[in-house]
C-alpha positions as CSV (number, residue, x, y, z in Angstrom):
1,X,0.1,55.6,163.0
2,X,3.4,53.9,163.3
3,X,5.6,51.9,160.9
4,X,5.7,48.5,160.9
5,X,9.3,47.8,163.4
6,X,12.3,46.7,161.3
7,X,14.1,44.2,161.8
8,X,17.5,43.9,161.4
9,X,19.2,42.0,159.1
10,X,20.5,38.9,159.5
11,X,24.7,38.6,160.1
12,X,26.1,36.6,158.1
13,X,29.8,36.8,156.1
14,X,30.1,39.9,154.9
15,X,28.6,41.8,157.0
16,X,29.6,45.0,158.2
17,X,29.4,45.2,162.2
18,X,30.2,47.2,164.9
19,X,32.2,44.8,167.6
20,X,31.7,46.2,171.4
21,X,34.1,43.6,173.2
22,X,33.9,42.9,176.7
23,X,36.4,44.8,178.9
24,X,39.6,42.5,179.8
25,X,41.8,42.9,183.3
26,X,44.3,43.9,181.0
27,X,42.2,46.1,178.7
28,X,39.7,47.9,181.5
29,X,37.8,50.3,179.0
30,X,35.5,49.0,176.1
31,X,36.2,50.5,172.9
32,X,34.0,49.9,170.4
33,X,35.8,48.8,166.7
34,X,33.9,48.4,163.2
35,X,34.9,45.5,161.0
36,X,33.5,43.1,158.6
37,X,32.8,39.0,159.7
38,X,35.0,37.0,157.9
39,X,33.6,33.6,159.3
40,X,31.1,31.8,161.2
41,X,31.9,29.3,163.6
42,X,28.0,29.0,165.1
43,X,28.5,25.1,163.6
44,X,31.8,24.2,166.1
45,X,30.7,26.1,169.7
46,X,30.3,24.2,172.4
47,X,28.5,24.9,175.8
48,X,30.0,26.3,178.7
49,X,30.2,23.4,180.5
50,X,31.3,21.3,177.8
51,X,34.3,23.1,177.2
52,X,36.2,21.3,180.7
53,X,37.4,25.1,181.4
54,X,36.5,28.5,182.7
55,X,38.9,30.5,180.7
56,X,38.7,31.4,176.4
57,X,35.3,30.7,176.0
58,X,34.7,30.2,172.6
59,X,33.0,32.9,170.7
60,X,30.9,32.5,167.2
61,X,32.3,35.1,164.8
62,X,35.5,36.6,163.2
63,X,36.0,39.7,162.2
64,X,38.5,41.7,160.3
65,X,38.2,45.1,161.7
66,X,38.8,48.1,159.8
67,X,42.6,48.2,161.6
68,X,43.7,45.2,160.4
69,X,42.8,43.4,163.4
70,X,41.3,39.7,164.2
71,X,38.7,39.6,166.6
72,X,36.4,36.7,167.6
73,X,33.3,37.8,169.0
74,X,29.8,35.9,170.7
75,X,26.2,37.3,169.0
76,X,25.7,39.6,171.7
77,X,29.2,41.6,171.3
78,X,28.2,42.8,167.4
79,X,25.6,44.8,165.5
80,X,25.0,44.7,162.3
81,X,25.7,48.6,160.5
């Protein structure tokens, strides 16, 4: 009989991730980066349509990667490690 599933934890500052970003025109191929999330900015997003643009959406979390790096990335470009 099988485990119960587990879930995984929650992100939140701290938190070691893996970032997959999504490719850019500029930057064709996805690399994917680890990092920790140094802040979380889930309280200041605003809706698509409520941003009065099409271009730099905003995105919920920073993270330091392991580089030295800044990134800001939505919920669906990181997983927890």
């Amino acid at each position: 009989m099988p485990g119960p599933e587990r879930k995984p934890a929650p992100i939140t500052v701290g938190t070691r991730v893996t970032v997959t970003p999504p490719a850019a025109p500029d930057h064709p191929a996805q690399r994917v980066e680890t990092g920790t999330v140094v802040d979380d900015y889930a309280d200041s997003l605003l809706a698509q349509g409520e941003l009065g643009r099409t271009w730099a959406p905003t995105r919920r979390w920073a993270i330091a990667l392991d580089d030295g790096r800044l990134v800001f990335a939505a919920d669906n470009d990181i997983t927890p490690t």
